[in-house]
Each structure stands twice: as C-alpha cells, then as structure tokens.
NUPATI-876423 format. One record per residue (C-alpha): residue number from 1; residue in three letters; x, y, z. Coordinates in pm, 1 decimal. Layout:
! residues N
<NUM, 'ALA', <X, Y, Z>> ...
//
This chain:
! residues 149
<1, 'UNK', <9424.5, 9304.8, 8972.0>> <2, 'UNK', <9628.9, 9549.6, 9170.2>> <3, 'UNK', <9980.7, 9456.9, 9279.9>> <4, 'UNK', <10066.2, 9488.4, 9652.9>> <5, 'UNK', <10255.6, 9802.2, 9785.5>> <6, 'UNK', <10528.6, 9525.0, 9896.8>> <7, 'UNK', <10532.4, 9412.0, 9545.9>> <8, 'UNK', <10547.1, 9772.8, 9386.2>> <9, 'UNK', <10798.9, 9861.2, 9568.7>> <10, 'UNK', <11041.4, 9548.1, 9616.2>> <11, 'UNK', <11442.8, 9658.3, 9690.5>> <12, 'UNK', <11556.2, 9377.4, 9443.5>> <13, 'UNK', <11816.1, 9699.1, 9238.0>> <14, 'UNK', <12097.8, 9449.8, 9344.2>> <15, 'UNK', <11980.5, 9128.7, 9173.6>> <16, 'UNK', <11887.9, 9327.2, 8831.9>> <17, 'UNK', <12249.9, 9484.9, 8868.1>> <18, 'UNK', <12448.0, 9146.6, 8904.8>> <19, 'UNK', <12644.9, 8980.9, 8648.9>> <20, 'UNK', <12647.8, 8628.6, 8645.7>> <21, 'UNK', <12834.5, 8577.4, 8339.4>> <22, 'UNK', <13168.2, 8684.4, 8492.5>> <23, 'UNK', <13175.5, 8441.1, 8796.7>> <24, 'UNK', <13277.4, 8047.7, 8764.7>> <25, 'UNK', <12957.8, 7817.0, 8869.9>> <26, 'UNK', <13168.6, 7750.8, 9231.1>> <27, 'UNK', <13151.7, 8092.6, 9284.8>> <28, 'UNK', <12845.5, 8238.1, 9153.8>> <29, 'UNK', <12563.0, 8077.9, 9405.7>> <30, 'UNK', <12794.2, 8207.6, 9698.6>> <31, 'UNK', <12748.7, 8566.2, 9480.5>> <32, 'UNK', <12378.8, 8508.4, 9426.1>> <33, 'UNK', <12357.3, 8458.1, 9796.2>> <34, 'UNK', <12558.3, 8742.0, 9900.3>> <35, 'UNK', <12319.0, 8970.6, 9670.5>> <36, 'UNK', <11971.6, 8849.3, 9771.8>> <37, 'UNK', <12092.8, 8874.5, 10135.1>> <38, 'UNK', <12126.1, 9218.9, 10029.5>> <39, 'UNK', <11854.7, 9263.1, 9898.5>> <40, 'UNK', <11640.0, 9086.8, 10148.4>> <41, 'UNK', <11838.0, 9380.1, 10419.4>> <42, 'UNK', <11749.8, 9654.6, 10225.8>> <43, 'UNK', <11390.8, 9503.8, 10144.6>> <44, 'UNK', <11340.3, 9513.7, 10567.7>> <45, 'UNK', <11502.1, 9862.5, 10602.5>> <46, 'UNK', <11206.7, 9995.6, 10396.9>> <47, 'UNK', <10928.1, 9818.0, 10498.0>> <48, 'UNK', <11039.7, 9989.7, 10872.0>> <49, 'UNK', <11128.4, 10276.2, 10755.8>> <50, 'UNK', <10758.6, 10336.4, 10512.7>> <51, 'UNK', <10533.8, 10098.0, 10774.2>> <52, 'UNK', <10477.3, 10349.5, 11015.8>> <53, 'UNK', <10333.3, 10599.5, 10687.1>> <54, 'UNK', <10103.0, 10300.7, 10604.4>> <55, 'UNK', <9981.9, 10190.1, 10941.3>> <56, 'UNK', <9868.5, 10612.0, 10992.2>> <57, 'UNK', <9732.8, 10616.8, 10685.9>> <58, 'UNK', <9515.4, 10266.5, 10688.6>> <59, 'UNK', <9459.2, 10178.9, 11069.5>> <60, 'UNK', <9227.9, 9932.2, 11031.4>> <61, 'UNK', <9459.2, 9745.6, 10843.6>> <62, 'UNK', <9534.3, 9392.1, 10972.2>> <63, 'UNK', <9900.2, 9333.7, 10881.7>> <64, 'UNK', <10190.4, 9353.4, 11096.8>> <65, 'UNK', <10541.5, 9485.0, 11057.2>> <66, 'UNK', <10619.3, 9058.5, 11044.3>> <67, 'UNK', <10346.8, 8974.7, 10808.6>> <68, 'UNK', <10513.8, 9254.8, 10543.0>> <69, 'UNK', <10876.7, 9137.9, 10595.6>> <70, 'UNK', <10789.2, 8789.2, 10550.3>> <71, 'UNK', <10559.3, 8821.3, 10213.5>> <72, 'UNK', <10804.5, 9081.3, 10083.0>> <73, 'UNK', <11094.0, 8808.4, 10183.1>> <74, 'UNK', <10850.9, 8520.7, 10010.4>> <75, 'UNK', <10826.7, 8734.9, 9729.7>> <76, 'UNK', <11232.9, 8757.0, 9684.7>> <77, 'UNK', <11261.9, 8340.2, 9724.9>> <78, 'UNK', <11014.6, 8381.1, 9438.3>> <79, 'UNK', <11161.0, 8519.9, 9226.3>> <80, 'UNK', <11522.2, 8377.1, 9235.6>> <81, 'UNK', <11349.2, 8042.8, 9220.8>> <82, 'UNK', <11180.3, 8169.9, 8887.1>> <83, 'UNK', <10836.4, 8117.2, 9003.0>> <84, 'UNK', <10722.3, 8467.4, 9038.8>> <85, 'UNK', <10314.1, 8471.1, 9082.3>> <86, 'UNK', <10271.5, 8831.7, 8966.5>> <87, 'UNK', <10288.2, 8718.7, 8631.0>> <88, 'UNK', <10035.6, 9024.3, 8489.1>> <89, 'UNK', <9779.8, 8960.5, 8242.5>> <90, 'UNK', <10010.1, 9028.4, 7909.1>> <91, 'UNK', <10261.8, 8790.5, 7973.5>> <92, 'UNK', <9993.8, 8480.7, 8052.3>> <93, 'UNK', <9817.3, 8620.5, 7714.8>> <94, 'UNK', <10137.0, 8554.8, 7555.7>> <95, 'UNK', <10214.5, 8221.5, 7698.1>> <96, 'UNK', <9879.5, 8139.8, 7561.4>> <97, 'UNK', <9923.1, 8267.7, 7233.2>> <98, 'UNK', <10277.5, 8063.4, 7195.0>> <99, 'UNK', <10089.5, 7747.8, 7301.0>> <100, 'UNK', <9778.9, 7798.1, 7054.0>> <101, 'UNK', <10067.3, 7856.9, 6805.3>> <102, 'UNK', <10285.0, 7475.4, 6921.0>> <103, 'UNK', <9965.0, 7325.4, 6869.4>> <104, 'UNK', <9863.9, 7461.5, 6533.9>> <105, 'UNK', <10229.3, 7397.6, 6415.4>> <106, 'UNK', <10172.2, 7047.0, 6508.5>> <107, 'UNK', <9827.9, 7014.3, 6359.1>> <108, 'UNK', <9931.0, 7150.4, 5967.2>> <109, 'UNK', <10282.8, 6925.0, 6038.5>> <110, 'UNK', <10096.5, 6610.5, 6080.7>> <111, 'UNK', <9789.8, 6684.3, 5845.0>> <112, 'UNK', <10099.7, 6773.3, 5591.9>> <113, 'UNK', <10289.5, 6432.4, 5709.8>> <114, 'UNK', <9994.3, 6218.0, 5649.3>> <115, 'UNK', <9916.7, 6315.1, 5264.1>> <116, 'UNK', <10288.3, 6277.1, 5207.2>> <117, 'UNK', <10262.6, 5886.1, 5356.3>> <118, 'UNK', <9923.2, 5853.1, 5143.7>> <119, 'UNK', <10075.3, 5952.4, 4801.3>> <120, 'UNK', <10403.5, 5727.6, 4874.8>> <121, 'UNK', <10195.8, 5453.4, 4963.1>> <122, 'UNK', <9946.2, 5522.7, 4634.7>> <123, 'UNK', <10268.8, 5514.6, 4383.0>> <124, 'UNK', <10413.2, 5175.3, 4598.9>> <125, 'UNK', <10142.6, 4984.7, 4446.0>> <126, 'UNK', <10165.2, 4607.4, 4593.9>> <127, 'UNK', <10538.1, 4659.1, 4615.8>> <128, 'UNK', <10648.1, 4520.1, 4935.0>> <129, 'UNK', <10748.0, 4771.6, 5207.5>> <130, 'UNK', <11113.5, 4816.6, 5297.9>> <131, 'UNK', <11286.7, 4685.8, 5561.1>> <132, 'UNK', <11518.2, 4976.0, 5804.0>> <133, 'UNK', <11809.3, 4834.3, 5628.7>> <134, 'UNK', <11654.9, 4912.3, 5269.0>> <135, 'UNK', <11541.8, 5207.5, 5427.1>> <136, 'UNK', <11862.8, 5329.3, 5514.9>> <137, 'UNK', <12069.9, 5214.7, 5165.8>> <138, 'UNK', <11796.5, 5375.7, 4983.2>> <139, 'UNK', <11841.9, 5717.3, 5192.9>> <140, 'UNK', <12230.2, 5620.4, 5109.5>> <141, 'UNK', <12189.9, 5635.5, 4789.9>> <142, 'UNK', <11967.1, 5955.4, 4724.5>> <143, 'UNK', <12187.5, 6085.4, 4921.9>> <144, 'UNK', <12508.2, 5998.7, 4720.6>> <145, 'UNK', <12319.0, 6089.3, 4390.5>> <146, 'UNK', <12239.8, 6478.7, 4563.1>> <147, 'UNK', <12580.8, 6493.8, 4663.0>> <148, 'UNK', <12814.2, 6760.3, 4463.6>> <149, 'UNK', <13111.8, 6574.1, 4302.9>> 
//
C-alpha cells in the first residue's frame, strides 16, 4: 500500500518539536492548539504552493485544491486524536505479535495455576476447606514465620 503524497509530505515539524512536559495541564491544550493551528497553516501553504505541480503533472486527476486541504487537515485531527490510519504493515505485525504473546502468557499462567490447585487439593485429603478468615490467618502466619527477626 502506497501512502498519499498528502500523507508523505504532512507539515506536522511543529507538533514533533513541542514539549509538553514543560507546560501546566491549564496551559498545555491552549499550546497544543496554538501548534496544530500551525501546523494546519503551513499544511495549506504547501498544498497551494505544490498543487499546481501535481494538477500539470496528473490532469486527469479528480481532486480539488479543497478535497487536499481537507484530507491533509483530517489527517492532522488524526493524529492528535491518536487514531492515525496509516498504521503500516510492521507496526500491525507487532500489535499482533504482543497479543499472540498476552494470550500465551495467559494460557501457561492458568495451565500452571490449575496443577498448583490439583496438588493442594490431592495433599488436603478430606480436610475441610478453609474459610477467608482461615485463609487469611494462615497467610498471617506463613507470613510471620518468613519474616526476618
């Protein structure tokens, strides 16, 4: 898949440049603001400044000077909102491979968490089982007996 020119070729310099971690939380949206209306300025003086190149070069080309500014603008809300589409095929590979990984984690943990309830219900016998408050003075006292004196 082929990223748009408008995606190639986005003015968002400003928004990679900000720092965020020197501003209080009152102040820092009105900053964020400040920079993506920058951005979003700069953004529109290229698309009319390069259009004109593009439009010679592909006439039969369907887009307008309108369409570009407002995909290149929905492209900006994008990504300050975090939901940026032009993910690329490496990062959903990873985001894959992280998931695959969770689930495994939680497959072994369980498998592991059953035999450990099997053998401590084998060695119980017919003892009766504990109640949460034997639970927790038994827990007490390993605890106590673990403890450094």
């Amino acid at each position: 898949a082929c990223a748009p020119y408008r995606r190639l070729s986005l003015c968002n310099k400003n928004m990679e440049k900000m720092d965020a971690n020197n501003y209080d939380s009152g102040n820092a949206k009105h900053k964020l603001l400040a920079e993506v209306c920058l951005a979003a300025k700069y953004e529109g003086q290229s698309i009319k400044t390069h259009y004109p190149k593009y439009q010679a070069q592909y006439p039969g080309s369907a887009s307008t000077t309108c369409t570009e500014l407002a995909r290149s603008f929905a492209d900006i809300g994008d990504i300050v909102r975090g939901k940026d589409l032009y993910l690329g095929k490496k990062k959903k590979k990873n985001q894959n491979q992280k998931k695959k990984k969770k689930k495994k984690f939680y497959k072994n943990f369980w498998g592991i968490y059953k035999k450990i309830n099997q053998k401590r219900k084998k060695g119980q016998g017919n003892q009766k089982t504990p109640t949460k408050i034997q639970k927790f003075f038994i827990i007490k006292k390993k605890w106590g007996k673990g403890k450094p004196k």
